[in-house]
N, C-alpha and C positions, 0 to 999 in steps of 0.2 A: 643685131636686131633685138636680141633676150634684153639687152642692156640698155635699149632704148624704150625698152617696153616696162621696165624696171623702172626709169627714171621719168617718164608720163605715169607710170601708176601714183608713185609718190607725187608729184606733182599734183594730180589733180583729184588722190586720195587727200591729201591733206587739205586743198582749198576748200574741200567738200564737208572735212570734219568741223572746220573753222566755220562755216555757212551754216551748217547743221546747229553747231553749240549756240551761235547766234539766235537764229530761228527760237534755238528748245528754251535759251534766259529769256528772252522778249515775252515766251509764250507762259512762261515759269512764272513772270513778271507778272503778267496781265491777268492771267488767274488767281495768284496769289491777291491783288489788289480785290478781286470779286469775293474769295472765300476769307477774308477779314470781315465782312460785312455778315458772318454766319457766326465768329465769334463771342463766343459765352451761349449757344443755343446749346442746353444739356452739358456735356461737359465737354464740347469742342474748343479746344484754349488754340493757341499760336503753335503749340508743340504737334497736336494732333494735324492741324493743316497741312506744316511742313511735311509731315509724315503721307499724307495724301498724297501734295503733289509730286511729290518724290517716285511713288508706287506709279502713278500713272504716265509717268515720261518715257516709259517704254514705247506705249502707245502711241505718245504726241510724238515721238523720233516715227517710227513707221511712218503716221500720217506725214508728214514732213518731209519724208527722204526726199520725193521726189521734186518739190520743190528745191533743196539743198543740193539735189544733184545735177540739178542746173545752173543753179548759180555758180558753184565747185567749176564745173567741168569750163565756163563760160571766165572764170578768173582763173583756174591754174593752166588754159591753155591760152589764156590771153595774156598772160604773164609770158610763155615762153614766146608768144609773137609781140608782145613790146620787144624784147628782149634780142629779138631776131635767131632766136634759137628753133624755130620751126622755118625760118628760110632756110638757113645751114642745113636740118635735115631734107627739106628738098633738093638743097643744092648734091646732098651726097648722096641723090638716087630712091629716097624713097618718098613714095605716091603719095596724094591724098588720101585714097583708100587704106592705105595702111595705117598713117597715122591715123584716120577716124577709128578704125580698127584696133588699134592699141588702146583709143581712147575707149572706145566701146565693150572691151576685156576689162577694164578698170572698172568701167559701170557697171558691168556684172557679177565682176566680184563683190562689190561692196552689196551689190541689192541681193545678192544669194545671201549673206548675212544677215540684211534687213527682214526679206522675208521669213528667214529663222525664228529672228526677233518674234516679226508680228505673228506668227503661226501659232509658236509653243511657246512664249514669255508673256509678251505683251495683254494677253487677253485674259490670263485668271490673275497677273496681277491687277491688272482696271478693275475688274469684280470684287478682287478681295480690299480694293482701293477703298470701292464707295460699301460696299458692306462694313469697312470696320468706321468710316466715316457717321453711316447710319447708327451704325449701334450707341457712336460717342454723342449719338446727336438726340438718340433716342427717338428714331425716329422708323419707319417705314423703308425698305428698298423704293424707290421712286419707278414708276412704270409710265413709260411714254405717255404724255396727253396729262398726265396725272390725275386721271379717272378711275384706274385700274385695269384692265384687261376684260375679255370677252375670249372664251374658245371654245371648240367644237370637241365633242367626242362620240361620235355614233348618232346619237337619239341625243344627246344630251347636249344644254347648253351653259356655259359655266361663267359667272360675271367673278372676280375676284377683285377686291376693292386695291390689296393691298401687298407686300412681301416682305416679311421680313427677313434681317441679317442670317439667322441660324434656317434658310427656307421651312418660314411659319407660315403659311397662307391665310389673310382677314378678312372678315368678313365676306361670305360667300352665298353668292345665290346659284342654284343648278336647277335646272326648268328641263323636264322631262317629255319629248312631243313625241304623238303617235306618227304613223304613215299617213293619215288625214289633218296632219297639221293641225292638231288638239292637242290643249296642252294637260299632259295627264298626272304631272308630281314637280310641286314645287319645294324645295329644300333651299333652308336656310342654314347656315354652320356658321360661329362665333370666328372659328381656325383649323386650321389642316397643319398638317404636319407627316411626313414623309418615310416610313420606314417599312425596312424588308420587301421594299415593291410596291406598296401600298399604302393609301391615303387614309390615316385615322382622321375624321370628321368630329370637332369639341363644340358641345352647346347645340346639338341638332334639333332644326323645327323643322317637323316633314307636313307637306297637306295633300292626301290623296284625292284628286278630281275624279268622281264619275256621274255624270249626267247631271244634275242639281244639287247632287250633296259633297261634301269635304270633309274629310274625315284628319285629323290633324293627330297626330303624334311628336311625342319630345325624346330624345335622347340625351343622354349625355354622351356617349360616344356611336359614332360608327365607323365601322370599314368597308374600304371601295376599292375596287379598281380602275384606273384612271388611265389615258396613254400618254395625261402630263406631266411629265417626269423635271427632279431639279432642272435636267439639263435644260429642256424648255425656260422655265423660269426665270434661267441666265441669259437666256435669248434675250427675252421680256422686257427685262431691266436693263437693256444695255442697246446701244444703236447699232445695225445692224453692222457697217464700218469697225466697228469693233470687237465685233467679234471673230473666231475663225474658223478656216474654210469647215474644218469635221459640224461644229455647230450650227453654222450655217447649212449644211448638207442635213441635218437631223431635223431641223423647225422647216424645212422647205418640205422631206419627204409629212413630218407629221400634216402641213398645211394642207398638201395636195390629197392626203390621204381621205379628210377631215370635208373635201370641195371647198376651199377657202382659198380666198387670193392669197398667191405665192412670190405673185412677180416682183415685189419691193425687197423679199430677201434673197430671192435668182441673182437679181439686178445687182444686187452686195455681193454676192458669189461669183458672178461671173469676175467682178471689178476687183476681186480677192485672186482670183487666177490670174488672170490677165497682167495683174502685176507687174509683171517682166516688160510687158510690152509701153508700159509707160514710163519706163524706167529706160527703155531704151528710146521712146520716142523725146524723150526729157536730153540727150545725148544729144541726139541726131539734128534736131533740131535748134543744139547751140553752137556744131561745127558752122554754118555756114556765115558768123558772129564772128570766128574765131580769123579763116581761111581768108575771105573776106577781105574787100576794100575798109571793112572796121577795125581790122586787126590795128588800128593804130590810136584806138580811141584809149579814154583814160579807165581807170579801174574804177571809177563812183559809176561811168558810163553803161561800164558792161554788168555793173550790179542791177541801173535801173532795166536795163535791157533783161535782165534773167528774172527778175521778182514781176516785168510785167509780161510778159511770155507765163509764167508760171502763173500768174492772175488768169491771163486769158486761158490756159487750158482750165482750169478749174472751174469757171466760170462755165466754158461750152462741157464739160464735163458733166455742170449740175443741170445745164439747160435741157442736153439732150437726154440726161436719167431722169428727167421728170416729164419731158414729152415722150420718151417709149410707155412709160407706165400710164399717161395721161389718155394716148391713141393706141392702147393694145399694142405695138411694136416689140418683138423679142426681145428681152433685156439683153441678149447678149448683144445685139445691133450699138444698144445704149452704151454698154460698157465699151466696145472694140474702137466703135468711129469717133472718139476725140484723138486716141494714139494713132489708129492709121490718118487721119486729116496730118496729124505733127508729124507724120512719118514721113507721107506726101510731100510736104513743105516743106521739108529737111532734105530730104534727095533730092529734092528739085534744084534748089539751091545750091546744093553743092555739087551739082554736073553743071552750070554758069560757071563756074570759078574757072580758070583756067588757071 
């Protein structure tokens, strides 16, 4: 059985690497063609891009896997039933449950390494990606919406236009309200900048409000203590898919602390844990492809069969994370019910097979 379980891992490990490297050049491909169109901005030349998209294929592998590991598991076990090599192992005694079982040891292996990946590599290389992108570009860290940001801290409200590579903070507005919803100090700062725990504030306009008059003061510098920390910032500048689980657990406690919506980075938290389960649901769901009255179709067949399977999870994937967040719905509802739906559908099918 170890032997047989040996020869499915290779199998449908290697169909999956092949699936994978496809996906990651098409993807390689298709962004490359985009950031040619940025060429010559500051001193971003062809050498710097490749340099980009390089740092970030960490990331694009994570997002990917599980598309890939459908496809993989749906051609290297559809190779052994062209082949008639999964009738021979029925014929010498062993189950469907086992073989889906050796199949589904293989997928976990390989996704305990992806999840490595995306936990501890994938996510300060993405950061350090578009940071050293931004510096050649001369340009700003880019912040979702490309407005800048808005956050809460106590009493305070903090509009930040901008971020730069070395975490500089531009152009900043902090609006000061009482417990009567008055607003009591409005600050302006040129940039911020991050050290020993604390925010030195450059080029400061302060205007103090009380009752009819304003009293306006300038500084050139000050010091603050803030609870937006780099690590925040990183959050900021990056979607939240991308980022990982510890960060994500950091800007969720800071939101809630703050009373701010939370559920858009839960909703990425949950779907960062959960991980496993659509890595298995991605498995499950392409035995009944394999076992199957299909087992005889061709290999272009069973590729279109796995990229649109993989389309349609994705699809109810984004549907249902944006209708929990839409009707208040638990993000984890959002994250769990596209894996368990494929889960469903996957056993179902394969208790039919005889």
């Amino acid at each position: 059985m170890k032997r047989l379980d040996r020869y499915i891992f290779r199998t449908v490990a290697t169909a999956t690497l092949v699936a994978l490297l496809a996906l990651l050049l098409l993807e390689f491909f298709l962004t490359l063609l985009a950031e040619l169109e940025d060429i010559g901005v500051g001193s971003y030349d062809l050498m710097a891009a490749f340099r980009y998209l390089l740092l970030i294929q960490p990331q694009r592998l994570y997002e990917m896997f599980p598309m890939a590991l459908l496809v993989g598991s749906l051609l290297g076990m559809g190779t052994l039933a062209s082949g008639s090599e999964l009738i021979v192992m029925r014929a010498s005694g062993l189950s469907l449950a086992q073989l889906t079982g050796s199949v589904l040891q293989t997928g976990m292996l390989l996704s305990l390494m992806v999840l490595i990946l995306g936990e501890f590599v994938a996510p300060s290389l993405e950061q350090y990606a578009r940071e050293q992108r931004a510096t050649v570009r001369g340009e700003n860290l880019e912040i979702r919406g490309g407005l800048g940001f808005w956050a809460r801290d106590g009493d305070y409200f903090i509009h930040v236009r901008g971020v730069s590579p070395n975490v500089r903070l531009v152009d900043i507005n902090v609006f000061k309200v009482n417990s009567e919803a008055q607003l009591e100090i409005a600050t302006h700062a040129d940039g911020a900048r991050y050290r020993t725990g604390r925010w030195t504030l450059e080029g400061v306009n302060r205007s103090l409000l009380n009752g009819d008059s304003v009293l306006t003061e300038r500084w050139s510098n000050m010091t603050v203590i803030s609870a937006i920390s780099p690590q925040i910032l990183e959050v900021l500048t990056a979607n939240p898919s991308q980022l990982s689980i510890r960060d994500l657990q950091v800007y969720v406690e800071y939101l809630e602390h703050n009373g701010l919506d939370a559920q858009p980075y839960r909703l990425a938290l949950w779907r960062k844990l959960l991980a496993p389960l659509v890595y298995l649901a991605m498995l499950v769901i392409a035995m009944p492809f394999v076992f199957g009255p299909q087992r005889s179709v061709s290999v272009g067949q069973r590729l279109l069969v796995g990229l649109l399977l993989g389309l349609a999870f994705f699809l109810i994937n984004y549907l249902l994370g944006n209708m929990v967040l839409l009707y208040g719905y638990p993000p984890l509802l959002g994250a769990a019910l596209p894996s368990l739906l494929f889960l469903s559908i996957g056993f179902y099918a394969l208790r039919r097979i005889r």
